[in-house]
N, C-alpha and C positions, 0 to 999 in steps of 0.2 A: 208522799209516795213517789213523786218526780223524782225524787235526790236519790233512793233508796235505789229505782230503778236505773237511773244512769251510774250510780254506781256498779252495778252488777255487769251491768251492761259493758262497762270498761275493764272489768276482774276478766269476763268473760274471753275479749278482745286480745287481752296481754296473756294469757295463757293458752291461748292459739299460736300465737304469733312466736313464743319460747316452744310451742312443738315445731314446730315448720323448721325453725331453727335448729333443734337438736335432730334433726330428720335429714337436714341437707348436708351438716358434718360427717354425719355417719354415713352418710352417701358417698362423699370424697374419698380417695385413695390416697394412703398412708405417704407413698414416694410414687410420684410420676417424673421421671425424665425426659426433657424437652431437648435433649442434644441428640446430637448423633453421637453412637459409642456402641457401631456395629465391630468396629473393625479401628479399635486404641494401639499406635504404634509409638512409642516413644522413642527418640534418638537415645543413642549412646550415649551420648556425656553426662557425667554428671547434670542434676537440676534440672535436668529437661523436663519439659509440663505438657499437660492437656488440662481443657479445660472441659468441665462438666456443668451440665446446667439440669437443674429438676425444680418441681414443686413438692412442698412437705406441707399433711395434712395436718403436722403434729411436731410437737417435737424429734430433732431426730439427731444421728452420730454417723461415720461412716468411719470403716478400717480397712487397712491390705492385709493379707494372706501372709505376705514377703517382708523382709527384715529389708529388704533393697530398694521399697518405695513407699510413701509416705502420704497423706492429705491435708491440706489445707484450705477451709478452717477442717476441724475433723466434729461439730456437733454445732447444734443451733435450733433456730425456733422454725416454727411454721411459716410458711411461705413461701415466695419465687427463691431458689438457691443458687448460688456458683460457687464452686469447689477447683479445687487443682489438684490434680495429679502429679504427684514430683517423685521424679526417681532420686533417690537419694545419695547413689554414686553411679560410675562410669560401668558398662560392661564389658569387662574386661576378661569374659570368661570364655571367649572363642564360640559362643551359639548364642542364639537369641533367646531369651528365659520370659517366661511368661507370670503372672499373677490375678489376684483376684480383687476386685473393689465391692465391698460389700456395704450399703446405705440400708438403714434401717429405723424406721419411724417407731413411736411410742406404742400403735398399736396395729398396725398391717405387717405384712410379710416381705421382710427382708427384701431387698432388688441386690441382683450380682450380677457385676456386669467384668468382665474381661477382659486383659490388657498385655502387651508385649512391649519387652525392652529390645529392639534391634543390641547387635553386639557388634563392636568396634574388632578393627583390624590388630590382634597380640601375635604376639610370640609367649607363650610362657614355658617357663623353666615349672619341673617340679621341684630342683634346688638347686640352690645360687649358692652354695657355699661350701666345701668340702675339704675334710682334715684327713691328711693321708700321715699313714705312720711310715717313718725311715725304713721298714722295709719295701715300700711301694704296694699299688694298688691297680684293679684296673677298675677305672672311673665311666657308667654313662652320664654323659651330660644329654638331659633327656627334657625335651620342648615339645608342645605342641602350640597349632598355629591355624589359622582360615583363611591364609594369604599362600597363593598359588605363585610358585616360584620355586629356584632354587637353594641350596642351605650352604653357607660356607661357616665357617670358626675361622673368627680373627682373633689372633692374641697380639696381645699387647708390648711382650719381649722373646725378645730370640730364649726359647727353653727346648730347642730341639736337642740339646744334650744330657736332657731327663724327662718330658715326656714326648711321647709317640703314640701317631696315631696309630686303630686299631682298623674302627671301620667308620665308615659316615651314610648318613639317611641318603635314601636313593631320592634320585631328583624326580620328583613325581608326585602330585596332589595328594600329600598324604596329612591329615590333621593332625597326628602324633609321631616324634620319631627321637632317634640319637645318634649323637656324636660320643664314640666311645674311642677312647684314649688307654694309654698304660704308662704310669708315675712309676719312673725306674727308682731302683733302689738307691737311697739318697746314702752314701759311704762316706760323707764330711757330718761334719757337727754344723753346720749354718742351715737355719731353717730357709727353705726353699718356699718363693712364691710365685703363683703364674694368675694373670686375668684372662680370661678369655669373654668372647662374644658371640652370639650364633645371629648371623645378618642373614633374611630372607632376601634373594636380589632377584630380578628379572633374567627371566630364564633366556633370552635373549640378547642382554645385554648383562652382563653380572656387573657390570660396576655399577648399575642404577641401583641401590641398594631399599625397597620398599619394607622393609620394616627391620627392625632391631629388640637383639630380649633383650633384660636388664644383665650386668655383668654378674660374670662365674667367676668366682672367685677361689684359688686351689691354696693352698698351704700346707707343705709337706715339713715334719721335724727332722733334727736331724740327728746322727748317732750320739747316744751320750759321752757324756764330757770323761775325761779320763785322766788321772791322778799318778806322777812318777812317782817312785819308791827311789829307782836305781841309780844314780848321776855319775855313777865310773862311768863313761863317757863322755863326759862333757868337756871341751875341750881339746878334744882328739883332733890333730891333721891330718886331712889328705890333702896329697898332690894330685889332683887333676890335670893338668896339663904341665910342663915345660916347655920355656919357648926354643925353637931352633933356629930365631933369627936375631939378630940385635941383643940388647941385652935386658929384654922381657919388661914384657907393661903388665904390671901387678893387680890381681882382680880377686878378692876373697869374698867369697861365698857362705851364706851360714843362714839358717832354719829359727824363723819364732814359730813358738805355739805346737815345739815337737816331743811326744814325750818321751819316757823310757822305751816302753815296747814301741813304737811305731821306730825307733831309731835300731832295733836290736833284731827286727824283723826285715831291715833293708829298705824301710820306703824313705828313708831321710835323706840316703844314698843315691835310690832311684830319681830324686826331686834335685838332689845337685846334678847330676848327668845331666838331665831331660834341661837343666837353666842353662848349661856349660854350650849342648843342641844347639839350643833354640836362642844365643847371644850371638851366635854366628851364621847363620839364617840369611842375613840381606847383607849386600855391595854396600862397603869394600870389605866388611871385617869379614866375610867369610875368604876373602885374598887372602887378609892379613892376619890370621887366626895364628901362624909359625911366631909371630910376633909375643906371645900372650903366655905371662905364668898367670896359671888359677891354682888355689886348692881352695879346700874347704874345712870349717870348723864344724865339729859338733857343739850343739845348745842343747841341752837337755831341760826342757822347760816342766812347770810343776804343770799345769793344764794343755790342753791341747785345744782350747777355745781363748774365747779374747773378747773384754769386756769386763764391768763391774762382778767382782767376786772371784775373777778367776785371773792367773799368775801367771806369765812368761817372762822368759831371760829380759829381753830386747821391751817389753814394758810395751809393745806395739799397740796403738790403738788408732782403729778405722772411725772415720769422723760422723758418716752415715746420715741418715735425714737427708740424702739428696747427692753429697758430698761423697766425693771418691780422694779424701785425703787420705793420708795415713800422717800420723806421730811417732817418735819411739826414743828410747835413752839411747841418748849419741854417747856418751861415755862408756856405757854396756857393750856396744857394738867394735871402739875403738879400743878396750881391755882387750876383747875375745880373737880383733884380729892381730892384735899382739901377739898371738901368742905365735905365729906364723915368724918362723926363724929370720927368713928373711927380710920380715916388714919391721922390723926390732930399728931397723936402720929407717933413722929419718928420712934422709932423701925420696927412700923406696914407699914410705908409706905417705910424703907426700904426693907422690902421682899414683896413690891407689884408689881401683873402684871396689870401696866396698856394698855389697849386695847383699839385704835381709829377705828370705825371701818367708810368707805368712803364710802357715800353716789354716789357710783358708780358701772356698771358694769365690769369696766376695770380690765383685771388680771393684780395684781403688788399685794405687799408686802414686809415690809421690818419689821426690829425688830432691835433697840436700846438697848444697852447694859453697865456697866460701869461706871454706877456715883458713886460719893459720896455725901453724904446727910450733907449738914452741917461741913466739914472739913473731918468727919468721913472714915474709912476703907470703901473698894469698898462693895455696896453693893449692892444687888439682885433686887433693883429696875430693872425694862424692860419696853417700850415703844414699842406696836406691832403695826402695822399699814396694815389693810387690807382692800379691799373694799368687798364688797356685790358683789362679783364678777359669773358673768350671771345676778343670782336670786338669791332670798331666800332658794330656795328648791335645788339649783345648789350643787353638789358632789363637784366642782373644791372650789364653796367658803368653804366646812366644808374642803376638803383638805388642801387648804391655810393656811385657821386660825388653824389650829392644828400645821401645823408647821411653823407656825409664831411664834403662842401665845405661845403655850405650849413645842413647840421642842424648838426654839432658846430665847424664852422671859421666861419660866417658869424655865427649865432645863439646859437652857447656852449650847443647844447641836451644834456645827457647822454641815456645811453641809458636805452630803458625794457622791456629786455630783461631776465630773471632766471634764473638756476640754485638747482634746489633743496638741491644739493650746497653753496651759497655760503651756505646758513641766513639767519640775521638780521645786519642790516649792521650794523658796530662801532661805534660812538660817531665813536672817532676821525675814520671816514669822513665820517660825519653832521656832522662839525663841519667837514671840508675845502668838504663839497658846499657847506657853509650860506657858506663864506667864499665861495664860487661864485659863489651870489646873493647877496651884498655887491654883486657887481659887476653885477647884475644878468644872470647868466645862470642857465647852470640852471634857467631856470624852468619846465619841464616836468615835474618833480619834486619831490616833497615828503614831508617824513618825518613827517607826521601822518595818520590816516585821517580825520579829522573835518571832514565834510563842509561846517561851518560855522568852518574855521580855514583848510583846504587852499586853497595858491596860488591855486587857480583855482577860487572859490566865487562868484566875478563871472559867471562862467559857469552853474555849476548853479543860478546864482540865478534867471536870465535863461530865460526863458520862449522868447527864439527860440532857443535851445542846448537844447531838452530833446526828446526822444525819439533815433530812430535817424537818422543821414547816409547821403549815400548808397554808404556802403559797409558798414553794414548795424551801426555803430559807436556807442555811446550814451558819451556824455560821464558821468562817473562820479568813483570813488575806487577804483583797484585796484592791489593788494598787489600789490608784484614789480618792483624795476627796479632800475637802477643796479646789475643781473647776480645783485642780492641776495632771497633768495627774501620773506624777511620783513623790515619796519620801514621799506623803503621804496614810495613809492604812483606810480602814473603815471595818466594821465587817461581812456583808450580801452583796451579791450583789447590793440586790435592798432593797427598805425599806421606810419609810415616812420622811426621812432627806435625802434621794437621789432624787426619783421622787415621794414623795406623794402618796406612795402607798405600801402594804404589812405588814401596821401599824409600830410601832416602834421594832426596834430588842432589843435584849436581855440587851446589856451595855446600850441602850437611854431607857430602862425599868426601868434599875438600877439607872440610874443616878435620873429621875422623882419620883421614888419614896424615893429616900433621900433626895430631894428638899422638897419634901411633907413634910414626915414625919420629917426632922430638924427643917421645919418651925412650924409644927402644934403642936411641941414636947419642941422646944428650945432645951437647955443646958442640957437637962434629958433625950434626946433620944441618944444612941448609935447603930450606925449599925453594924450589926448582919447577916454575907454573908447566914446561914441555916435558918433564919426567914424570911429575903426577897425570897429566894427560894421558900419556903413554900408558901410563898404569890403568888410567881408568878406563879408556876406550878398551881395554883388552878386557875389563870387566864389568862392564854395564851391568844392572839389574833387571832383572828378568820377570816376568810374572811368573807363578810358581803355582802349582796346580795344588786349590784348597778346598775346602768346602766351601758353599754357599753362603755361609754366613761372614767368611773371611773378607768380600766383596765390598760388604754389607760398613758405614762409619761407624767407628764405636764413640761412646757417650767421653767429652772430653776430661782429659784428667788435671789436676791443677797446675799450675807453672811450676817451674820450678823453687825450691826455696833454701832465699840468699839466706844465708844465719849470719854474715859480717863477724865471725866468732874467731877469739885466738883460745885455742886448746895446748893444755899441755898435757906432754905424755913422756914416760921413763925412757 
């Protein structure tokens, strides 16, 4: 009976002790959290956490509301818990955006607790990318932003000669605004591109710049490409000019990438006038323009674009990726100015400048140098290669073509522009250049700094060449040209054979006007350092009232190039 009773006795026991137990579970709550998580603010950045801490009475899981933040762990057993709260990217949305944490155990009620993402300082575009058609468009470039400040648009290249501003966001705490603009009518075949930027800066000082959007990007096409039929014209001359002095320095002029109709409607015409302008533009050659036969050839080319797939006379191809070269068939160019009566005659079309001008907007140029005609000594023949670059009326094309044609094709002047990247110039080069001036070019540069060696010490000797011109320019010895940072010297700072601007300095004066006058003179003119003086103090160059962008360097263009080539011609 003892055994039977303590038996019972201990049944009794263990089934008390399992209610007690299922009595205080059922007591417990499902999720208790022990953190504070009255007031969850998360930073901006990406990954940024909180941490969370609870007890689970049970198993349990927890989710967000929002595609923009995340938990980890997100489910687990009973017991003391720690969780994090990660935002999953940056806010970048211009306000603080809020969410929901939701923890829920196996069998109690859900716990939701609430949280906020602080939002970081943007700019945002509603779009970064816009394709305008060749008739043009008016574009908003439309931001908003939570940085107090003012708004400006930087671009990135001069496109003031197709688009224009309209209106811009008033300077004032506004969240949302634009910058609206109008893409003028693109009237070439080159597709047109512009970046722009909208920089929020302090309204106080605008060049602190406190934030930036992502770049705008414009791309405008350009007219379609067009197909001649008609070629009676092709090879037509006109006389443009005859000289009234000496007995003429020969310049022919002629058109790639022009076709039927655009030659039959007068702009092929209007585009030789506007080169014939804008060759005489700067000191001395607008003195000595009396000097000058031009005419010009018609080209009637099958395309009026340039590039794979499409056809011109002259074969002209822009080198692009970066490059402002130009190519083209020298043989095509030297046929068509054949046909020019008076260039039939050797002599004549050894000292001629011939001029391709590229029925494009794209800036590049280049200028050929260095044949021989017929077996003959190197002579003065030049091959300049420019496009209609913008427009007609555009400052960058008379820039261009002057020191194309008339700096490196007329006068043999190299350039006096330099890269630090290009260090000190090689020997080798120093010995090309110096065979240069053999021939008497190149005299605008020299590979000594010595003020009492250097080419042009005739100059700094000379008392009326000393202080500043009037562009503000002192005749000198300064390191940097021929692209090369060191070992070579040029004469002015700045000048129209460095960046297109300041006109020609005194030695590229000197040299142009011996080119002239040998040519329009022969074998009976001798130069004379007190007659070209005379000539030049009576016409110095002047600064000339341009636009704003005229002021402005342009992007350099490549040296000239030597081709060492003997040509033969009928």
């Amino acid at each position: 009976m003892k055994k039977l009773y303590y038996l019972s006795l201990f049944f009794l026991c263990s089934l008390f002790v399992a209610s007690c137990s299922d009595d205080d579970n059922e007591n417990l709550p499902d999720i208790s959290v022990t953190s504070s998580v009255d007031n969850i603010m998360l930073p901006a950045a990406k990954n940024a956490q909180y941490t969370i801490e609870f007890v689970a009475g049970s198993n349990w899981k927890a989710e967000t509301n929002v595609e923009w933040a995340t938990v980890s762990p997100r489910s687990g057993n009973a017991g003391e818990v720690k969780i994090s709260l990660i935002a999953k990217e940056s806010n970048n949305t211009g306000l603080d955006r809020s969410g929901v944490l939701k923890l829920t155990g196996a069998n109690g009620t859900p716990v939701e607790i609430a949280f906020t993402q602080f939002t970081s300082d943007v700019v945002l575009l509603k779009q970064a990318k816009f394709d305008v058609p060749c008739e043009g468009q008016d574009l908003a470039l439309e931001f908003a932003t939570n940085v107090d400040g003012k708004y400006k648009l930087m671009v990135y290249s001069n496109v003031s000669s197709w688009i224009k501003p309209i209106k811009a966001p008033e300077s004032r705490a506004l969240t949302e605004g634009a910058f609206e603009i109008r893409v003028l009518p693109n009237e070439t075949r080159d597709v047109r591109e512009a970046t722009f930027q909208i920089y929020i800066v302090d309204k106080n000082n605008t060049d602190n710049v406190l934030m930036e959007s992502e770049k705008i990007y414009i791309r405008q096409e350009g007219e379609p490409v067009e197909t001649s039929t008609d070629y009676s014209a092709d090879k037509q001359v006109k006389v443009l000019q005859s000289h009234s002095k000496g007995n003429g320095v020969p310049i022919v002029i002629m058109g790639d990438g022009f076709v039927d109709k655009e030659i039959a409607e007068g702009y092929y015409d209007q585009v030789m006038d506007k080169a014939v302008e804008n060759l005489f533009t700067e000191e001395p050659l607008r003195s000595l323009r009396e000097y000058f036969d031009i005419w010009s050839v018609t080209a009637v080319s099958k395309n009026n674009a340039f590039g794979e797939g499409y056809s011109t006379v002259f074969e002209s191809v822009l080198a692009g990726n970066g490059s402002s070269a130009i190519s083209g068939n020298m043989e095509k160019v030297l046929e068509y100015a054949s046909v020019v009566d008076e260039l039939k005659n050797l002599e004549k079309m050894e000292e001629t400048l011939a001029i391709v001008l590229l029925n494009t907007s794209v800036y590049a140029g280049t200028t050929n140098i260095g044949y021989r005609l017929n077996g003959d000594e190197m002579s003065e023949l030049a091959i300049a290669y420019c496009p209609v670059i913008e427009n007609l009326e555009s400052e960058t094309f008379r820039q261009v073509l002057c020191h194309e044609s008339m700096g490196h094709g007329l006068a043999k002047l190299l350039d006096e522009y330099s890269y630090q990247t290009m260090g000190e110039i090689p020997l080798t080069q120093v010995s090309a250049y110096r065979e240069f001036q053999s021939y008497g070019w190149a005299m605008n540069v020299d590979f000594t700094g010595d003020k009492d060696k250097i080419l042009w010490k005739h100059f700094l000797q000379d008392p009326r060449y000393q202080g500043v011109d009037a562009f503000g320019e002192e005749l000198g010895a300064y390191e940097g040209a021929c692209t090369y940072w060191t070992g070579a010297w040029r004469p002015t700072n700045e000048s129209m054979m460095r960046n297109n601007i300041n006109g020609f300095n005194a030695p590229s004066r000197e040299a142009i006007y011996k080119r002239v006058m040998s040519t329009a003179y022969g074998d009976s003119w001798t130069y004379d350092y007190e007659t070209f003086v005379e000539f030049d103090q009576a016409h110095l160059p002047q600064p000339m009232t341009r636009s704003a962008a005229s002021v402005k360097p342009l992007k350099p263009l490549p040296a000239p190039r030597f081709v060492n080539k003997t040509v033969w011609i009928n």
